[in-house]
MARDO-259930 format. One record per residue (C-alpha): x, y negated, z. Coordinates in steps of 0.5 Angstrom, whole numbers, plus 500, padded with zeros to 3 digits. Layout:
[[X, Y, Z]]
...
This chain:
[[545, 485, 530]]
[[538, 483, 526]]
[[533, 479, 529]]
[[525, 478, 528]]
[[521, 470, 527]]
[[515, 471, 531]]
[[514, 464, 528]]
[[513, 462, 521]]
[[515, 454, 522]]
[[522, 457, 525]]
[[522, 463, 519]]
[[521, 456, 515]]
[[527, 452, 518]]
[[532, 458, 518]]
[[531, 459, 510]]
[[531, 452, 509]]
[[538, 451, 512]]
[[541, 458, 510]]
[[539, 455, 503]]
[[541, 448, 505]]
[[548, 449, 509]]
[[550, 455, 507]]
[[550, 456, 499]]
[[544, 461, 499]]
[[541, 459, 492]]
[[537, 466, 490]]
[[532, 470, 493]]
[[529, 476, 493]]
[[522, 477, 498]]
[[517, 482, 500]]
[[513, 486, 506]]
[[515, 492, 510]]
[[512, 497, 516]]
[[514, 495, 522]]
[[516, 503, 523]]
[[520, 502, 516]]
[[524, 497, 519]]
[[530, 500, 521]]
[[531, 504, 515]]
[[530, 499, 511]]
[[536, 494, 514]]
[[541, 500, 515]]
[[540, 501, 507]]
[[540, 494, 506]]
[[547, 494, 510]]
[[549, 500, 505]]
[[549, 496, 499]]
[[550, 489, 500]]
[[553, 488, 507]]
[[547, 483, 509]]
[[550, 484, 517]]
[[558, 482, 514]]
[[562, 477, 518]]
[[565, 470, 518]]
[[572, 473, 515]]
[[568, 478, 512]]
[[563, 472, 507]]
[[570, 468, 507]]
[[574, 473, 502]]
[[569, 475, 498]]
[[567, 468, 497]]
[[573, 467, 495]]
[[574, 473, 491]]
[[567, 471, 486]]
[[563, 476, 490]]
[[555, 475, 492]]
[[553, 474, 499]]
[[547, 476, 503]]
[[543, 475, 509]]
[[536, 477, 512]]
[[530, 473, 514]]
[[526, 477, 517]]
[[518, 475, 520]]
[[513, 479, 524]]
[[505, 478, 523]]
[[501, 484, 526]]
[[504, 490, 524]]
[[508, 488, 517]]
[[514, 484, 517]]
[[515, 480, 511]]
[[523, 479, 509]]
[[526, 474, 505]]
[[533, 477, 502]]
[[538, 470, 501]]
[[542, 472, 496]]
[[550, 467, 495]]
[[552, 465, 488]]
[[557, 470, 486]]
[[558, 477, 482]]
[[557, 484, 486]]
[[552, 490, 487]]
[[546, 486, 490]]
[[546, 482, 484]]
[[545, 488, 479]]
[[540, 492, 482]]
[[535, 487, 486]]
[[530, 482, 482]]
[[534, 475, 484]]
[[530, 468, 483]]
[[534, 462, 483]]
[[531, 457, 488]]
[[531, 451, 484]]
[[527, 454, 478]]
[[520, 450, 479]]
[[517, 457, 477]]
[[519, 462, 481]]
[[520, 457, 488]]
[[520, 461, 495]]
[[512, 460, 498]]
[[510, 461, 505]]
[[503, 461, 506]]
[[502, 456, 501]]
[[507, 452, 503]]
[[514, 451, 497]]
[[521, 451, 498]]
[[523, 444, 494]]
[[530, 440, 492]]
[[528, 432, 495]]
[[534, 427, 492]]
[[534, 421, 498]]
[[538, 416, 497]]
[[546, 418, 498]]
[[545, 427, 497]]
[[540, 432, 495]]
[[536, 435, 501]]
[[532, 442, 501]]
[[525, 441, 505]]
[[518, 444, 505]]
[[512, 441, 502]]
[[505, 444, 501]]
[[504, 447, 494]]
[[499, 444, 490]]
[[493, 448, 490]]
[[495, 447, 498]]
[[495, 441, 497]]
[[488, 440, 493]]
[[484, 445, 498]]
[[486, 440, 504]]
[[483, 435, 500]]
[[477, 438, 498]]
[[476, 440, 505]]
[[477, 434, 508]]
[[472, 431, 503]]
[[467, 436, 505]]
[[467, 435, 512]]
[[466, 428, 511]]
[[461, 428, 505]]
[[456, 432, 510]]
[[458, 429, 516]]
[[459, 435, 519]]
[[463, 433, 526]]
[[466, 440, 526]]
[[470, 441, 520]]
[[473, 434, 521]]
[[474, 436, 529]]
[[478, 442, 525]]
[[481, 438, 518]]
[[485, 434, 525]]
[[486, 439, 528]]
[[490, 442, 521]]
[[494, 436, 520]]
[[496, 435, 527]]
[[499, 443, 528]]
[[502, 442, 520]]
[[509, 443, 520]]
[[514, 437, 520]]
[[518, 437, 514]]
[[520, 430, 512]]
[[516, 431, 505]]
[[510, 435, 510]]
[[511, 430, 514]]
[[508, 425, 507]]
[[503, 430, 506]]
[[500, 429, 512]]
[[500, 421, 513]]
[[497, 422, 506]]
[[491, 427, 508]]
[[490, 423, 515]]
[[490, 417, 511]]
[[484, 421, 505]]
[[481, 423, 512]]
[[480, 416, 514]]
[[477, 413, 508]]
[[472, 419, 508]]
[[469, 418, 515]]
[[468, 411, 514]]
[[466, 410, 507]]
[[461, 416, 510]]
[[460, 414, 517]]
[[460, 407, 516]]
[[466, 406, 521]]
[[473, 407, 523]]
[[476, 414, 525]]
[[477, 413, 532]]
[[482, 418, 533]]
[[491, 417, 531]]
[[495, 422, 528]]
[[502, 423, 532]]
[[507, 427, 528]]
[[514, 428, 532]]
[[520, 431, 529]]
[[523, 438, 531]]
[[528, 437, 537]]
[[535, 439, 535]]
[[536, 445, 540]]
[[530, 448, 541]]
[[532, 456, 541]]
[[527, 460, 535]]
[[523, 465, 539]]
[[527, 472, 536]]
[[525, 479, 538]]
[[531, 485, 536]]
[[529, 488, 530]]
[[531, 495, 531]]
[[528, 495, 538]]
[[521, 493, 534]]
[[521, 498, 529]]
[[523, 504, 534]]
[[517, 502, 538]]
[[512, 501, 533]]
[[515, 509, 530]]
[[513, 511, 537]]
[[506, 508, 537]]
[[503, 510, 531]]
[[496, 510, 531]]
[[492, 517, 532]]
[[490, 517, 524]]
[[497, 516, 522]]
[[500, 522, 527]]
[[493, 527, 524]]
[[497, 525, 517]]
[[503, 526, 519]]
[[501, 534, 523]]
[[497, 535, 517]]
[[504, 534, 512]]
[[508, 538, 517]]
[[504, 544, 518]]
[[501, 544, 511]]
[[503, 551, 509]]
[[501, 554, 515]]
[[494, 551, 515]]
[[493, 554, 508]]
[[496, 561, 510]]
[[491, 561, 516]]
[[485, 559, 511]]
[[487, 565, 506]]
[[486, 569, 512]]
[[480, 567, 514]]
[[476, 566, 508]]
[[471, 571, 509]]
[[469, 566, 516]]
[[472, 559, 514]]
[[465, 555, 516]]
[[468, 559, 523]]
[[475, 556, 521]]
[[474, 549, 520]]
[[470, 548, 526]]
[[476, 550, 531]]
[[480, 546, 527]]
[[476, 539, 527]]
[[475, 541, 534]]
[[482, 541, 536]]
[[484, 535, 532]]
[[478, 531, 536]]
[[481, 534, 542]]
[[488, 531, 540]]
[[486, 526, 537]]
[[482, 519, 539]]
[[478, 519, 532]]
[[472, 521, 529]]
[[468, 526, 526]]
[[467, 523, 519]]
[[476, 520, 520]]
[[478, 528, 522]]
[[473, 531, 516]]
[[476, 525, 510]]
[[483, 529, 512]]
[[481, 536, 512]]
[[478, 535, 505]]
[[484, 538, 501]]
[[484, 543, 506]]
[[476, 545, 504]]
[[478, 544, 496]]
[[484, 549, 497]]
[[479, 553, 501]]
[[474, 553, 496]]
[[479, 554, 490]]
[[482, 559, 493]]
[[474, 563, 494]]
[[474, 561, 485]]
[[480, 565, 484]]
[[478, 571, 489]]
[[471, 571, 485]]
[[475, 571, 478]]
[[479, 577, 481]]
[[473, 582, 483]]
[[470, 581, 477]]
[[475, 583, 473]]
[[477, 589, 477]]
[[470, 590, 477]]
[[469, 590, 470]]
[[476, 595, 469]]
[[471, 601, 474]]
[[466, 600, 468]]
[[469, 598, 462]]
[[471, 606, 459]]
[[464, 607, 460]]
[[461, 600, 458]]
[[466, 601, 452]]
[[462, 609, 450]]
[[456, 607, 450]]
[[459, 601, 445]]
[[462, 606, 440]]
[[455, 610, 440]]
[[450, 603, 439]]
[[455, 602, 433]]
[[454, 608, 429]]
[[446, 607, 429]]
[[445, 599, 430]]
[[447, 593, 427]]
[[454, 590, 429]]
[[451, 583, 431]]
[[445, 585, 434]]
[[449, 589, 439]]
[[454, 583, 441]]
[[449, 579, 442]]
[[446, 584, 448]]
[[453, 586, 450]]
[[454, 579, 451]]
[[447, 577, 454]]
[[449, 584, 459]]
[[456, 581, 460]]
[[454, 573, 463]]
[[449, 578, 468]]
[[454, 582, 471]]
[[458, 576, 472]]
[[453, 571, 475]]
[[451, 577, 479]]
[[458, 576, 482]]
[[457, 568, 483]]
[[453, 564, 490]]
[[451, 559, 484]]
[[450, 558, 476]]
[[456, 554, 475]]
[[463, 557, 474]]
[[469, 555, 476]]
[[474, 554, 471]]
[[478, 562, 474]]
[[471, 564, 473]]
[[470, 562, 466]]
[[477, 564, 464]]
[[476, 571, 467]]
[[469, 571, 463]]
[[472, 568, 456]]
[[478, 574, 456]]
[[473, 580, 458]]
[[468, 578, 452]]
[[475, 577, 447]]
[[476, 584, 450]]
[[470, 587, 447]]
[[469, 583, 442]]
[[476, 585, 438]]
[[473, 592, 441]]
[[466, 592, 437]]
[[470, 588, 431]]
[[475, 594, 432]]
[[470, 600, 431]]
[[465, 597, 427]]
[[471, 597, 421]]
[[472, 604, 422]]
């Protein structure tokens, strides 16, 4: 049902004809995973009826409602997708950011190369030509080439323009170039270019190579990279790594060597690969360590906060109230870094520390008044 360009030229040519023959005036473009790929069409499907019928496009036509079809090309493992869009009123047109192919500002770009109206003698005809930044980079190159005499590049600037695709106004582009080329080599190399350029039209019934769509996509969900599938275990098991990590805490070193281990074993990655994905895991670890610390000093200091709080009640009857908060400050920031591996509290660490000094410190405030 949906097919895949493997070719720019023949993406190039559907385009041109289904804006040309088939009244496709506005455009939307993007990029997709290949893997995305299925359920992007089927949502497509849904909502705009991009895989409508003959009879089907014929009523809404006549109705005044829009109609859509899909170009779809393949490079590597993206698909880029250009969503043409009928004159007409309906869904696609309210929720999609539609450009109209005859505003000079928004033209439909392949790589460099633009979508334009051409009035000819009798009609107006859509074809492909080079943009202008395209346009001006070729002809800087071909100057170069030639300038420096570098028998290479001008082998490639040749190469370039016989590969270029033959749409009538690149055809011109190219005869163009080819002719700047010419008077380049010689005006450098004091002769002429041995060589010709040759440019053939399209044939009329070339059949474009197109693959299935939903098979590609299909395939490319089922070879994920390795690095793509350790995600996907980590997302689908997330909770239950942290459950195993909360029981482990008092061997966690232990913990993650297995579990690195097992990904290895499972997985065609590296070492740095696996300990860039289990980061989270170590944060949720060592955040997990700060709470319990936080927690232990807490019900460490409720075991000894009645007699911490006699021998508070004796110094204020004899002693001066700020001298006293000052050493049972000093007294408290001991008893919690002795708890602690490093000088630097976490932040349960710091709120545990702060609500332990306002607790005694409305406790001395409190009994000194009386």
């Amino acid at each position: 049902m949906y097919e895949v360009f493997t070719y720019k030229v023949d993406a190039m040519k559907f385009i041109q004809t289904t804006a040309a023959r088939g009244g496709y005036s506005r455009y939307s473009s993007g990029i997709i995973k290949s893997k995305k790929l299925e359920t992007f069409l089927y949502k497509l499907e849904d909502r705009y009826r991009i895989s409508a019928t003959k009879q089907m496009r014929y009523r809404a036509k006549k109705r005044g409602e829009a109609n859509t079809t899909i170009v779809l090309l393949q490079e590597d493992q993206n698909i880029y997708f250009w969503l043409m869009v009928s004159e007409g009123f309906g869904a696609v047109a309210e929720c999609e950011k539609l450009y109209e192919l005859k505003d000079k500002k928004n033209r439909l770009i392949i790589t460099g190369h633009e979508l334009v109206r051409i009035q000819k003698s009798d009609k107006v005809t859509w074809t492909w030509r080079m943009t202008n930044d395209n346009y001006a980079e070729f002809e800087q190159r071909i100057k170069n080439a030639c300038r420096h005499k570098n028998s290479d590049h001008i082998e490639q600037c040749f190469y370039s323009l016989q590969r270029m695709p033959v749409f009538s106004e690149m055809r011109k582009q190219c005869f163009a170039l080819f002719k700047l080329l010419q008077a380049e080599y010689k005006r450098s190399h004091k002769e002429d270019y041995p060589k010709k350029l040759i440019k053939n039209f399209y044939g009329r019934y070339k059949v474009a190579k197109k693959i299935d769509a939903i098979a590609l996509s299909r395939k490319a969900k089922r070879n994920l990279s390795d690095l793509e599938l350790l995600k996907l275990d980590i997302k689908r098991n997330k909770s239950k790594y942290e459950k195993e990590i909360v029981f482990n805490i008092l061997d966690l070193t232990s913990y993650f060597n297995k579990l690195g281990e097992k990904f290895l074993n499972r997985y065609k990655l590296t070492v740095d690969e696996i300990k860039q994905e289990l980061k989270p895991f170590a944060d949720f670890a060592n955040n997990k360590i700060k709470q319990d610390n936080a927690y232990i000093i807490r019900l460490d200091f409720e075991n000894i906060k009645i007699n911490l709080f006699d021998i508070i009640k004796k110094a204020l009857t004899n002693n001066d109230k700020n001298k006293i908060k000052s050493e049972i400050l000093n007294k408290i920031d001991n008893f919690i870094n002795q708890r602690i591996d490093n000088n630097e509290l976490s932040q349960y660490e710091l709120i545990t520390r702060d609500a332990i000094r306002s607790e005694i410190l409305h406790f001395i405030n409190e009994n000194a008044a009386r």
